[in-house]
PQR file with spaces between the fields and no chain letter, atoms N, CA, C, O and H, PARSE charges and radii, in Angstrom:
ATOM       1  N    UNK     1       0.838   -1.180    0.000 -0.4000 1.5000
ATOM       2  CA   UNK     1       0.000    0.000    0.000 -0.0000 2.0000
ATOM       3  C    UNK     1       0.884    1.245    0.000  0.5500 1.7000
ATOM       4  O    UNK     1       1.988    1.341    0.536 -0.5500 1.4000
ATOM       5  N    UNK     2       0.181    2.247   -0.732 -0.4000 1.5000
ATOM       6  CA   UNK     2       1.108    3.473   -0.484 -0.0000 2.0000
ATOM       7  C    UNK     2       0.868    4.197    0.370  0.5500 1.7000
ATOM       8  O    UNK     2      -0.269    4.305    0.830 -0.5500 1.4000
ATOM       9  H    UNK     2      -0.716    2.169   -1.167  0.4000 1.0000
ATOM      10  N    UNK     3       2.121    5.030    0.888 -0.4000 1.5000
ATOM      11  CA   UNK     3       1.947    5.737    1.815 -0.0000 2.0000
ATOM      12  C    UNK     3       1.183    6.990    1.591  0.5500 1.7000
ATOM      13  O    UNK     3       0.964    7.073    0.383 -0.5500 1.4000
ATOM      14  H    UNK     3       3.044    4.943    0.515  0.4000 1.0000
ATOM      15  N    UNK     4       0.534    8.305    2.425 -0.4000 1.5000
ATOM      16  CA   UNK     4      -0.261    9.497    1.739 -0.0000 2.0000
ATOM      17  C    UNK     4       1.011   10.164    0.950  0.5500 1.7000
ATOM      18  O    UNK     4       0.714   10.421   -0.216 -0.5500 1.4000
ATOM      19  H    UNK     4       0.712    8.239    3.407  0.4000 1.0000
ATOM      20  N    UNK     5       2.205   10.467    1.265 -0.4000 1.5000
ATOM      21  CA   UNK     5       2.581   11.107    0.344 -0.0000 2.0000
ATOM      22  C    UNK     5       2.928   10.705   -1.091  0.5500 1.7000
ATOM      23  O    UNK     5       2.887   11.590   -1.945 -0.5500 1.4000
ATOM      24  H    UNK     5       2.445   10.258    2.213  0.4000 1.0000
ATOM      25  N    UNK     6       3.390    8.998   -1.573 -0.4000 1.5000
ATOM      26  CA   UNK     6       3.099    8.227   -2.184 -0.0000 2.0000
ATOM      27  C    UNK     6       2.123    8.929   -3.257  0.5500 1.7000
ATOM      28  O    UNK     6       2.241    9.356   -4.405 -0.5500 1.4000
ATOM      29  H    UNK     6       3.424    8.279   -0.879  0.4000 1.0000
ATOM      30  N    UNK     7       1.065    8.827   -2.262 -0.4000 1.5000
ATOM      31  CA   UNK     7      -0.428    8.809   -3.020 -0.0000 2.0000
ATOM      32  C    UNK     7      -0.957   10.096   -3.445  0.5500 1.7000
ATOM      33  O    UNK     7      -1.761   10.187   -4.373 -0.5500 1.4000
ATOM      34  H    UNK     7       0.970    8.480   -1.329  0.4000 1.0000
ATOM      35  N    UNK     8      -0.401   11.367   -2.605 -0.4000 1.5000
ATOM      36  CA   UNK     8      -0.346   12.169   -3.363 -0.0000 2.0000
ATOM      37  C    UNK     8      -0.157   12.856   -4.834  0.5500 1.7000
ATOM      38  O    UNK     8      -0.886   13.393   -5.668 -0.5500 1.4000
ATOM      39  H    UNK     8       0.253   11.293   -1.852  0.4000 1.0000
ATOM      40  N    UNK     9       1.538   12.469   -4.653 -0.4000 1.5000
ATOM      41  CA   UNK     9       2.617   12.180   -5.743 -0.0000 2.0000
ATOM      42  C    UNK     9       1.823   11.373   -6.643  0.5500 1.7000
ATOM      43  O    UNK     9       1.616   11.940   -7.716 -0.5500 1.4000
ATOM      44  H    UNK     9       2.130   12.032   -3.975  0.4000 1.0000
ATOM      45  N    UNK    10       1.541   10.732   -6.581 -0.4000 1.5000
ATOM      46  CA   UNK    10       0.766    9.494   -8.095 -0.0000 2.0000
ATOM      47  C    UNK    10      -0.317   10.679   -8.278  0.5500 1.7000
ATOM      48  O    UNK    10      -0.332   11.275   -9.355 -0.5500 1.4000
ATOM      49  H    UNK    10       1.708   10.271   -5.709  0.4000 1.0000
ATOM      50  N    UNK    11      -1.427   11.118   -7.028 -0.4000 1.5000
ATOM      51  CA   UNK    11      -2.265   12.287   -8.179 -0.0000 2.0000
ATOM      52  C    UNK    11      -1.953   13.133   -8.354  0.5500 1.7000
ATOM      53  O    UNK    11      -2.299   13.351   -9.515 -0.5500 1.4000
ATOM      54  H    UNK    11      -1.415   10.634   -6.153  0.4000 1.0000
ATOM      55  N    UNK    12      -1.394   14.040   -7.953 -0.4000 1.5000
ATOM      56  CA   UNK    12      -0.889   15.076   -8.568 -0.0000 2.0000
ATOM      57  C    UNK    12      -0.208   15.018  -10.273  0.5500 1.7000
ATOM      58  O    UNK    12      -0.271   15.930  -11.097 -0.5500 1.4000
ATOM      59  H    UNK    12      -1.113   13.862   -7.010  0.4000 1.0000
ATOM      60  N    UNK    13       0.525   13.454  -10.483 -0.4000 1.5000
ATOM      61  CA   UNK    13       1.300   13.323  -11.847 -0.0000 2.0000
ATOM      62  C    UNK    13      -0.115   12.904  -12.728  0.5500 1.7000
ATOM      63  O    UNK    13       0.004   12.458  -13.870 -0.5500 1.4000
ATOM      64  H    UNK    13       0.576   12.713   -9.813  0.4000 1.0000
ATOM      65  N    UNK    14      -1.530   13.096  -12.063 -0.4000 1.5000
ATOM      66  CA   UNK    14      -2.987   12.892  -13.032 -0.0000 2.0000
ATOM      67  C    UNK    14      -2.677   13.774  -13.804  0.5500 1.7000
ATOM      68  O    UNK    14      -1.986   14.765  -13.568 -0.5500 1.4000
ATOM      69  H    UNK    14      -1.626   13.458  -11.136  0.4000 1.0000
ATOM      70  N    UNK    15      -3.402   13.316  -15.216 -0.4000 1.5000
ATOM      71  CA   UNK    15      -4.003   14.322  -16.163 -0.0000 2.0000
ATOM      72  C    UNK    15      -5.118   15.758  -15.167  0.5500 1.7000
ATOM      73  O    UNK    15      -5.474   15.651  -13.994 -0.5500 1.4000
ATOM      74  H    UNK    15      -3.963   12.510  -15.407  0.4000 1.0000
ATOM      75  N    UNK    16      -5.374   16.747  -15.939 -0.4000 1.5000
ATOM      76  CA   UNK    16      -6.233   17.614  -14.757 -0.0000 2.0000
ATOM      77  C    UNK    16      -7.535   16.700  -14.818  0.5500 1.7000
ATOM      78  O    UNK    16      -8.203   16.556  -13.794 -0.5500 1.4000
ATOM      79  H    UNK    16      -5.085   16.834  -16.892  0.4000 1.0000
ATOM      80  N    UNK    17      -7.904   16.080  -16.013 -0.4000 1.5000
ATOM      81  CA   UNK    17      -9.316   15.567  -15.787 -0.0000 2.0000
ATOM      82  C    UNK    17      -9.552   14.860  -15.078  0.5500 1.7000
ATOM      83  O    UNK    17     -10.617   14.952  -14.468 -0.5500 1.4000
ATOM      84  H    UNK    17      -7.361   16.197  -16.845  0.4000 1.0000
ATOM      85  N    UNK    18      -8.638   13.804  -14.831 -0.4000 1.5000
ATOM      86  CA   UNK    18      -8.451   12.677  -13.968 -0.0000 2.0000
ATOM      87  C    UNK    18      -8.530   13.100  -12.703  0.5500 1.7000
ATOM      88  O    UNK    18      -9.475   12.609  -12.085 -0.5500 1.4000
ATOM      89  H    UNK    18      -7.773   13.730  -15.327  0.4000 1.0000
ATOM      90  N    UNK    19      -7.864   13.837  -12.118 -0.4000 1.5000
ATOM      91  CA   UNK    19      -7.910   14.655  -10.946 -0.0000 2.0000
ATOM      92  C    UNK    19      -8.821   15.335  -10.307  0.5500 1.7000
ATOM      93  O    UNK    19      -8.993   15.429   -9.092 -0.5500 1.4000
ATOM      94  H    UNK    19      -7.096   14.236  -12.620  0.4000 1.0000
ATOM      95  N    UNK    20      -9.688   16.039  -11.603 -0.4000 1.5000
ATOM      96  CA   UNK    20     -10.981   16.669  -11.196 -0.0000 2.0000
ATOM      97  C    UNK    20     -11.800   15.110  -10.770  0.5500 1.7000
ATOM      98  O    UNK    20     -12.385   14.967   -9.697 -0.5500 1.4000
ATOM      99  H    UNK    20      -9.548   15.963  -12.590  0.4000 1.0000
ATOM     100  N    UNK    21     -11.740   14.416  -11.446 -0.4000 1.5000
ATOM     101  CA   UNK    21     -12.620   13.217  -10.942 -0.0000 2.0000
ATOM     102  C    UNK    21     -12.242   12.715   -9.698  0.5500 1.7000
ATOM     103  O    UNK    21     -13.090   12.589   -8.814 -0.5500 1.4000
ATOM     104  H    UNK    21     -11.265   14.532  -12.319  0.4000 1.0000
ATOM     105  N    UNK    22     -11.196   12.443   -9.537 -0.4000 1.5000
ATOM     106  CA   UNK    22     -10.522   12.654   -8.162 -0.0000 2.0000
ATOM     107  C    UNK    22     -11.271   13.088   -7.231  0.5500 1.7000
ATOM     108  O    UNK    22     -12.052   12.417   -6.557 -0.5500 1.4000
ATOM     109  H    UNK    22     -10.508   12.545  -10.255  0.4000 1.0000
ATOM     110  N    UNK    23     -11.041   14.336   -7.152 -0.4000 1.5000
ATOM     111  CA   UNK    23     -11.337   15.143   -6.330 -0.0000 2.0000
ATOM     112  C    UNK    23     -12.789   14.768   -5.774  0.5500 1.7000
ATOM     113  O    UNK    23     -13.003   14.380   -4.626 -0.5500 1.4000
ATOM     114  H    UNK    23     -10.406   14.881   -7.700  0.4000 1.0000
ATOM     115  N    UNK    24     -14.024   14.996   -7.055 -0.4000 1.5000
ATOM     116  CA   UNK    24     -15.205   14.637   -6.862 -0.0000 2.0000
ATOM     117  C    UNK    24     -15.384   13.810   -6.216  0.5500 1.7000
ATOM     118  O    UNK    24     -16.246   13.921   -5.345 -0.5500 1.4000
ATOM     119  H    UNK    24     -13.849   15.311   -7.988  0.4000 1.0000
ATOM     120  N    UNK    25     -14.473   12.335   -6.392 -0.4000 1.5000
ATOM     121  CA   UNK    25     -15.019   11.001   -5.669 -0.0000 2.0000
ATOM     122  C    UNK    25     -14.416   11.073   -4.440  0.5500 1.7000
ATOM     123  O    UNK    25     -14.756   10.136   -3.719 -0.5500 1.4000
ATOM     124  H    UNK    25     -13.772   12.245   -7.100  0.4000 1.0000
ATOM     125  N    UNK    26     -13.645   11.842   -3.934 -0.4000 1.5000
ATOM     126  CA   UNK    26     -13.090   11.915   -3.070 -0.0000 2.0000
ATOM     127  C    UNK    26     -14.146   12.348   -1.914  0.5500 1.7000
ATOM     128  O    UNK    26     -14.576   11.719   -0.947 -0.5500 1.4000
ATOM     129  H    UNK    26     -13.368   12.604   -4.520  0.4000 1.0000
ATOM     130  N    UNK    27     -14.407   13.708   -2.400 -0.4000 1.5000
ATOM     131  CA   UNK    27     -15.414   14.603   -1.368 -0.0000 2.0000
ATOM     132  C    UNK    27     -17.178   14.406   -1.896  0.5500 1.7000
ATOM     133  O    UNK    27     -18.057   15.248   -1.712 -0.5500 1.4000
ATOM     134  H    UNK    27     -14.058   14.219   -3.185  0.4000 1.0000
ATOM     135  N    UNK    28     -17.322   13.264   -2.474 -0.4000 1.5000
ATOM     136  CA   UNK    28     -18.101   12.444   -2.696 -0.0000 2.0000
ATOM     137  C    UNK    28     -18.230   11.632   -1.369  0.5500 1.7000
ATOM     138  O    UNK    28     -19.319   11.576   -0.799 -0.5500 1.4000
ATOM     139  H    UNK    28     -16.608   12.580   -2.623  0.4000 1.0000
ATOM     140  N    UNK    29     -17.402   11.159   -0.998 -0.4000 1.5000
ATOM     141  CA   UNK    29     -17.043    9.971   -0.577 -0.0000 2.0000
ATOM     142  C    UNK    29     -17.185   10.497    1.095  0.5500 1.7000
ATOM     143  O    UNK    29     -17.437    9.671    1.972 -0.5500 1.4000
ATOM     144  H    UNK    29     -16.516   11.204   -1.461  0.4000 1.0000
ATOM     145  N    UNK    30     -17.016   11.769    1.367 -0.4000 1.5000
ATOM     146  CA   UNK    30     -17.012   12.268    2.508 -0.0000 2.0000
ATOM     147  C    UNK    30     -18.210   12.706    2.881  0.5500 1.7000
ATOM     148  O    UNK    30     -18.662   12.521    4.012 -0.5500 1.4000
ATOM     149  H    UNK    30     -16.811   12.440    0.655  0.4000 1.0000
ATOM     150  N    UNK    31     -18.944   13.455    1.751 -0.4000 1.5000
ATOM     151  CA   UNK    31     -20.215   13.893    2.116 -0.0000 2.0000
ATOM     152  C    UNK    31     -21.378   12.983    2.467  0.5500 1.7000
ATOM     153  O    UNK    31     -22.214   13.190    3.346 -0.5500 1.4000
ATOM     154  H    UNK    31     -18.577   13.605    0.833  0.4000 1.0000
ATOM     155  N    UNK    32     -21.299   11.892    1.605 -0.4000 1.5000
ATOM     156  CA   UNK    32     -22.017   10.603    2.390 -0.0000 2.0000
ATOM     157  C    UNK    32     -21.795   10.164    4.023  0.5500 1.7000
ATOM     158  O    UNK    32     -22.554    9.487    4.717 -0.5500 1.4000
ATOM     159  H    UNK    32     -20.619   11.724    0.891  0.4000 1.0000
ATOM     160  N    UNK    33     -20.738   10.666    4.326 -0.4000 1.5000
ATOM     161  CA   UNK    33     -20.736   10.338    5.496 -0.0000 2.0000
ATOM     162  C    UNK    33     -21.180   11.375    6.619  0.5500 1.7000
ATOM     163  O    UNK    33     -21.425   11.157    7.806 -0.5500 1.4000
ATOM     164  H    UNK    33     -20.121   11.215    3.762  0.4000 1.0000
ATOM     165  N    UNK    34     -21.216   12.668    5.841 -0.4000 1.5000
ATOM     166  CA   UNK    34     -22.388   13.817    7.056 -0.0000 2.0000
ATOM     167  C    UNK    34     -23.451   13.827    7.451  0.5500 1.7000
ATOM     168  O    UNK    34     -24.239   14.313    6.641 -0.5500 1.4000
ATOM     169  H    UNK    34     -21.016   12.845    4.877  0.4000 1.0000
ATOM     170  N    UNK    35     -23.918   13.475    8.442 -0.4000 1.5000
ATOM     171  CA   UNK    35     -25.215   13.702    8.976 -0.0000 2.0000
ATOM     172  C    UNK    35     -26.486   14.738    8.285  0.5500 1.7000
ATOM     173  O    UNK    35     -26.706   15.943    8.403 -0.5500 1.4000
ATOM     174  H    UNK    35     -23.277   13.079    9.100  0.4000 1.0000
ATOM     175  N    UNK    36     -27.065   13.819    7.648 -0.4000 1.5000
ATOM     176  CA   UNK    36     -28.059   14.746    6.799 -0.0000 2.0000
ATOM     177  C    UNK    36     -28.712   15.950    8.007  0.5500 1.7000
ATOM     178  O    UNK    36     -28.558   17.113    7.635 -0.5500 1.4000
ATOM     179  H    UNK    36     -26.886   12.839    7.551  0.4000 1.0000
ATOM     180  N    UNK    37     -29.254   15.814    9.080 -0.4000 1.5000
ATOM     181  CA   UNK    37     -29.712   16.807    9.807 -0.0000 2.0000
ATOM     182  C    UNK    37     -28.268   18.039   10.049  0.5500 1.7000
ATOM     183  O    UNK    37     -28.423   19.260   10.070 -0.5500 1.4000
ATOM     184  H    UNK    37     -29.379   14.869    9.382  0.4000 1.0000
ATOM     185  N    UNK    38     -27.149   17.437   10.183 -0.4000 1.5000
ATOM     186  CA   UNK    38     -26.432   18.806   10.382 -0.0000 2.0000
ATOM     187  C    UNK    38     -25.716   19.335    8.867  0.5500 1.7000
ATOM     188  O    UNK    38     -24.863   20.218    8.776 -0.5500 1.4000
ATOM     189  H    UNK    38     -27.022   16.445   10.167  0.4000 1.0000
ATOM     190  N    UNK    39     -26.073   18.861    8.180 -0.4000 1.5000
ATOM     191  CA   UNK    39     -26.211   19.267    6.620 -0.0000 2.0000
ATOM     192  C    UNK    39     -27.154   20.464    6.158  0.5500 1.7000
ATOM     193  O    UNK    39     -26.958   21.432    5.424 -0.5500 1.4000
ATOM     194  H    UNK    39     -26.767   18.144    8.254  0.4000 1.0000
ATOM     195  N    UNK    40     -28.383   19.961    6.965 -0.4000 1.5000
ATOM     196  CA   UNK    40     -29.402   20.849    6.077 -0.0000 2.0000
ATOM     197  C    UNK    40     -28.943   21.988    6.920  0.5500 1.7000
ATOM     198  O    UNK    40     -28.540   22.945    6.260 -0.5500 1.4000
ATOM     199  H    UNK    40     -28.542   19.174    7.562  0.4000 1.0000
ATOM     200  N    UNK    41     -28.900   22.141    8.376 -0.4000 1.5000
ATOM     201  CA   UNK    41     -28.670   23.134    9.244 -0.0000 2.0000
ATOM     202  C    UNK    41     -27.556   24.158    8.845  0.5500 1.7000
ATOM     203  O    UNK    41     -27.591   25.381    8.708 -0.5500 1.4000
ATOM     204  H    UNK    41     -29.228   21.364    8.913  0.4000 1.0000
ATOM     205  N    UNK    42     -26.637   23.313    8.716 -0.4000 1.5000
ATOM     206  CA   UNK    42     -25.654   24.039    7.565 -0.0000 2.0000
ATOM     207  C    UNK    42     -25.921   24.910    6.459  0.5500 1.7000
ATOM     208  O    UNK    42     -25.745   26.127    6.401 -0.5500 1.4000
ATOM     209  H    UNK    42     -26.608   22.319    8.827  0.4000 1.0000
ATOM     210  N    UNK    43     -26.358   24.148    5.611 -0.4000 1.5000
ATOM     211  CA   UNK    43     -27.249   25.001    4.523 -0.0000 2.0000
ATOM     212  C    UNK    43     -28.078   26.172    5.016  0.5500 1.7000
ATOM     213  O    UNK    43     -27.778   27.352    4.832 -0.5500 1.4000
ATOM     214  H    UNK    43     -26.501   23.159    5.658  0.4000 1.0000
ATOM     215  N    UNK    44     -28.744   25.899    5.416 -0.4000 1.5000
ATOM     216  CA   UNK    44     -30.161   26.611    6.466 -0.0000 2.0000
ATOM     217  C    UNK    44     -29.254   28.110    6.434  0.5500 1.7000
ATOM     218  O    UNK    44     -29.534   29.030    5.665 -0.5500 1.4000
ATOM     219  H    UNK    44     -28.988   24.941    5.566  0.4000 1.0000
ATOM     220  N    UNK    45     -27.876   28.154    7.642 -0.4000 1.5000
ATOM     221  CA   UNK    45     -27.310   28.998    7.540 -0.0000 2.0000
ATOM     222  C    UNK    45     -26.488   29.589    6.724  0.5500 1.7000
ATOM     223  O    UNK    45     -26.490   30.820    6.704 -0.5500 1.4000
ATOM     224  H    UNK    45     -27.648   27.407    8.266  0.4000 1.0000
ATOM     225  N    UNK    46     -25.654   28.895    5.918 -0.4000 1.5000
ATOM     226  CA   UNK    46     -25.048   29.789    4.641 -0.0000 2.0000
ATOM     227  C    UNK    46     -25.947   30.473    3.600  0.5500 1.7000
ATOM     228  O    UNK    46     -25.515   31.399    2.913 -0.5500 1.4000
ATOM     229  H    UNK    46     -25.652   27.895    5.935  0.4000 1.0000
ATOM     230  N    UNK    47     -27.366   29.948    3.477 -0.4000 1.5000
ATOM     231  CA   UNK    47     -28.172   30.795    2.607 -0.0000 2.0000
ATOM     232  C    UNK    47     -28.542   31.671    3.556  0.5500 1.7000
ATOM     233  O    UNK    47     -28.723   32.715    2.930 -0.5500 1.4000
ATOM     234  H    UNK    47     -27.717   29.196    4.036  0.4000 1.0000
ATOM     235  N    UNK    48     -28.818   31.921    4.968 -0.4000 1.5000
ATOM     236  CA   UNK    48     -28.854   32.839    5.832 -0.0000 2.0000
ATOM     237  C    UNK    48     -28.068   34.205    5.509  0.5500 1.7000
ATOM     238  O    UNK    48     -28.370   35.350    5.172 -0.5500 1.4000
ATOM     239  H    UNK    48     -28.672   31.073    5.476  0.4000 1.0000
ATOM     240  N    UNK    49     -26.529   33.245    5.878 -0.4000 1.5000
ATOM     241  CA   UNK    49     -25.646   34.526    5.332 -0.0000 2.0000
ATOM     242  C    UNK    49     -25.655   35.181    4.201  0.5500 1.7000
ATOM     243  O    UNK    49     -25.695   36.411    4.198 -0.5500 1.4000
ATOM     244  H    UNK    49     -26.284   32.315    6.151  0.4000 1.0000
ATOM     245  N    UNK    50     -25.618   34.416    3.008 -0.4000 1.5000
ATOM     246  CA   UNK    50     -25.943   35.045    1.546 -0.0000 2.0000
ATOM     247  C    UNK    50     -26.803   35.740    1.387  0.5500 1.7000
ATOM     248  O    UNK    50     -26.623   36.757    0.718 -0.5500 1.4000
ATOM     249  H    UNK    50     -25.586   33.417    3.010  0.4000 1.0000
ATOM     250  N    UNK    51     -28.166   35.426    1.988 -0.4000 1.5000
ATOM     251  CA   UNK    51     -29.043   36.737    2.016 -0.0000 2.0000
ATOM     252  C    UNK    51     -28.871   38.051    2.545  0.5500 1.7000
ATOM     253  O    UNK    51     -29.248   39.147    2.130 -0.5500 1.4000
ATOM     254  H    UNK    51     -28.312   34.599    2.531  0.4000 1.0000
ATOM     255  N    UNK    52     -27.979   37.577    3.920 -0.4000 1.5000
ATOM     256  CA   UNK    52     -27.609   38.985    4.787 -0.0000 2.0000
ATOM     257  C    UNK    52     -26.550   39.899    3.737  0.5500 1.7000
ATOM     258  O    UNK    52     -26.407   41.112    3.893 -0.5500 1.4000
ATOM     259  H    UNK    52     -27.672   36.686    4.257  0.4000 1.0000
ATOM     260  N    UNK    53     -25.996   39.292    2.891 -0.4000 1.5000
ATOM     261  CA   UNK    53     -24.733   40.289    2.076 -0.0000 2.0000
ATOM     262  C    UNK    53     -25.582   40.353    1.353  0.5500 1.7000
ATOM     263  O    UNK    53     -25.336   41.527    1.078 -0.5500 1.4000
ATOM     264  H    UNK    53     -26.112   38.307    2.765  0.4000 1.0000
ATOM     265  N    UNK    54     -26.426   40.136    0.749 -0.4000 1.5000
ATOM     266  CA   UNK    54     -27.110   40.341   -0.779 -0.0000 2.0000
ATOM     267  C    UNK    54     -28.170   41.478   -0.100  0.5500 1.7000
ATOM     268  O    UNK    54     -28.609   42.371   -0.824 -0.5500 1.4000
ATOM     269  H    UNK    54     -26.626   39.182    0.973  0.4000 1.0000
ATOM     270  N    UNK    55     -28.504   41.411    1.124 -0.4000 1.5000
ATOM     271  CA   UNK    55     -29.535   42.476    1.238 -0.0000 2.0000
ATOM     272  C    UNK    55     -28.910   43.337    2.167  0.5500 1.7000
ATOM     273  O    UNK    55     -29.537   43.981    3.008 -0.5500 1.4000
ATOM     274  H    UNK    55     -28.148   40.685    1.713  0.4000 1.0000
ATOM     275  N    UNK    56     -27.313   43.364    1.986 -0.4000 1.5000
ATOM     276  CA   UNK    56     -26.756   44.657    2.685 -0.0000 2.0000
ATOM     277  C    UNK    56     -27.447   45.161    4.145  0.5500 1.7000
ATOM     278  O    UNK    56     -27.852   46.260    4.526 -0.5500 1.4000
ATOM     279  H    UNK    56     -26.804   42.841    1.302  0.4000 1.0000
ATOM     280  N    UNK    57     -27.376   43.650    4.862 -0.4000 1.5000
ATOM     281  CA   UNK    57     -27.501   44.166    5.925 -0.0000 2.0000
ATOM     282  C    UNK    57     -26.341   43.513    6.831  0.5500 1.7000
ATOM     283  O    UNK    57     -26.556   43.608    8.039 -0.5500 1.4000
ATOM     284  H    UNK    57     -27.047   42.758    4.553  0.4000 1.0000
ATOM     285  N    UNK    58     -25.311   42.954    6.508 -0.4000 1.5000
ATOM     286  CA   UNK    58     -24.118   43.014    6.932 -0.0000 2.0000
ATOM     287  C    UNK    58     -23.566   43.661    6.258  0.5500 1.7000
ATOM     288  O    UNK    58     -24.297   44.459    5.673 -0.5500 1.4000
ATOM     289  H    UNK    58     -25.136   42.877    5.526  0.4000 1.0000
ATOM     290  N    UNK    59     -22.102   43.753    5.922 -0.4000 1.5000
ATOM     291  CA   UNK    59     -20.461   44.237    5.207 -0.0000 2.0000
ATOM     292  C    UNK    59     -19.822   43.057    5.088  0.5500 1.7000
ATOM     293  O    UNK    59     -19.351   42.496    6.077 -0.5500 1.4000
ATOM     294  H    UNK    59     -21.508   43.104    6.398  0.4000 1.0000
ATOM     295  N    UNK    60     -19.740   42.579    3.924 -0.4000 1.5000
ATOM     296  CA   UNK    60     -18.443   41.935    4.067 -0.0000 2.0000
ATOM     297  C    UNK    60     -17.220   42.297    3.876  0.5500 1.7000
ATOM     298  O    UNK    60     -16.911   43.346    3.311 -0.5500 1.4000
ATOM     299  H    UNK    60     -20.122   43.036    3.121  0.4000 1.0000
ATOM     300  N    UNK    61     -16.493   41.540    4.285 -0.4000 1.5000
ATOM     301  CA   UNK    61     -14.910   41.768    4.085 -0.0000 2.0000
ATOM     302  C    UNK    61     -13.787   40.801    3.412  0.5500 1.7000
ATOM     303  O    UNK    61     -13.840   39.572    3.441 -0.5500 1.4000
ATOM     304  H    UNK    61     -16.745   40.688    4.744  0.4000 1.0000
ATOM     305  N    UNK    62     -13.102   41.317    3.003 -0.4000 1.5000
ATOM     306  CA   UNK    62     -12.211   40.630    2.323 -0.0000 2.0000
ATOM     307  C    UNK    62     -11.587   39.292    3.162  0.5500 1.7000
ATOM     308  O    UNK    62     -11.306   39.334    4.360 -0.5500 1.4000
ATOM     309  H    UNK    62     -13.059   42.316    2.979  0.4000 1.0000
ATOM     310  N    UNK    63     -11.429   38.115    2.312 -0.4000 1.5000
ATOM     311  CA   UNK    63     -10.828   36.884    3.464 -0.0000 2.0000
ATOM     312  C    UNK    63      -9.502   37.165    4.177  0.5500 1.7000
ATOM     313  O    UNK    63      -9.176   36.970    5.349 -0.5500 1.4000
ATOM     314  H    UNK    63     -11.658   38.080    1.339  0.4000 1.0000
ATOM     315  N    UNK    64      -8.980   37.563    3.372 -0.4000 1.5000
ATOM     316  CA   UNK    64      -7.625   37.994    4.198 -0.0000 2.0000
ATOM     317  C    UNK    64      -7.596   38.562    5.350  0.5500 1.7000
ATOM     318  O    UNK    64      -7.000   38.142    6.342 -0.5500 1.4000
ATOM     319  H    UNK    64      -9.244   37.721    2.420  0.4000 1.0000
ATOM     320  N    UNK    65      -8.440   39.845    5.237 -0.4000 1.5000
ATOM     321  CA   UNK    65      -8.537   40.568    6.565 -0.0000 2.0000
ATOM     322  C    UNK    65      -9.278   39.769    7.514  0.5500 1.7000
ATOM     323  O    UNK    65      -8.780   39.651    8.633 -0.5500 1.4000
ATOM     324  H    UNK    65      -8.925   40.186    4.431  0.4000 1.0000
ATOM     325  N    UNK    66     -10.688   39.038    7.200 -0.4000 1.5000
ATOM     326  CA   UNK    66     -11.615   37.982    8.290 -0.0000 2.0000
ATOM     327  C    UNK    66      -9.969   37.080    8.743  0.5500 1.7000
ATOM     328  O    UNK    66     -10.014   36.825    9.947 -0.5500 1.4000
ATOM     329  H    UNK    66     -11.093   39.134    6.291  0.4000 1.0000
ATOM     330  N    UNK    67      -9.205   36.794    8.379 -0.4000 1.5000
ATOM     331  CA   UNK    67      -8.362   35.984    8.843 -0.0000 2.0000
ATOM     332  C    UNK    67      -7.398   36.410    9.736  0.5500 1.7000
ATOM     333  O    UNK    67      -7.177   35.760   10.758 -0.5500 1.4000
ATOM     334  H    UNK    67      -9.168   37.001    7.401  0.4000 1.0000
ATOM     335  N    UNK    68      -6.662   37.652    9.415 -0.4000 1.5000
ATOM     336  CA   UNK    68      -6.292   38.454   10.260 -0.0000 2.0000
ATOM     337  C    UNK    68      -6.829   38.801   11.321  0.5500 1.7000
ATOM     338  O    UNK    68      -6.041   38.807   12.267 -0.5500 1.4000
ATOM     339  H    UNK    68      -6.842   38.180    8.585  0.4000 1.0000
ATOM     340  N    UNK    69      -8.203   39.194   11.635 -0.4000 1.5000
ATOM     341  CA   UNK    69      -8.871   39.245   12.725 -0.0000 2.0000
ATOM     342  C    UNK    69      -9.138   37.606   14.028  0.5500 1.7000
ATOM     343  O    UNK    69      -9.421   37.312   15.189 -0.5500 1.4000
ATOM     344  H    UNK    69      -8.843   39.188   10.866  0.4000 1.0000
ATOM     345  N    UNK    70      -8.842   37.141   12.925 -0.4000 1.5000
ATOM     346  CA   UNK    70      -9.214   35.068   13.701 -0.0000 2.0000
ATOM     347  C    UNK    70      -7.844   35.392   14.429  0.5500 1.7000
ATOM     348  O    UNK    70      -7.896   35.755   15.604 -0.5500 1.4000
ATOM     349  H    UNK    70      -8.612   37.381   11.982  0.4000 1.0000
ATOM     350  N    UNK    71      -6.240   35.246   13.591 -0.4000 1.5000
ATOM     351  CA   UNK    71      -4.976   35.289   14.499 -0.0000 2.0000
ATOM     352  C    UNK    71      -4.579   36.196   15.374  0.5500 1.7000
ATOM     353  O    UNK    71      -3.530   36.035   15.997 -0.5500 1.4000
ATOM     354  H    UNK    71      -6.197   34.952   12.637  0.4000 1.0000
C-alpha cells in the first residue's frame, strides 16, 4: 500500500481531468458520510448569510482581513 505522500505524488502526476474526478469522488465519498440533519442546518445557515450580504444588511470583508482578525 502506499503511503499518503506516495499517493499524493501518483495524483498530482494525473491528467487535470483525472484529478478533477478525483477530487469529486473523493469529497463524494465524505459527504455521504455527514449527517443529513447537520447538513441541512448548515445550509439553512449559509443561505442565511448570503441573504444577509445580498440584502446589505451586513459588510463583508475581504478573506484575508476575516483571517487576520481570527490570528
Amino acid at each position: 500500500m502506499l503511503s499518503v505522500e506516495e499517493l499524493i505524488q501518483e495524483a498530482l502526476s494525473l491528467p487535470n481531468a483525472t484529478r478533477v474526478l478525483l477530487v469529486e469522488k473523493l469529497i463524494e465519498s465524505i459527504e455521504s458520510e455527514i449527517d443529513e440533519n447537520t447538513q441541512n442546518l448548515w445550509n439553512i445557515e449559509a443561505k442565511k448569510r448570503r441573504d444577509e450580504i445580498r440584502n446589505h444588511t451586513v459588510e463583508a470583508i475581504p478573506g484575508k482581513e476575516a483571517l487576520s482578525q481570527v490570528n
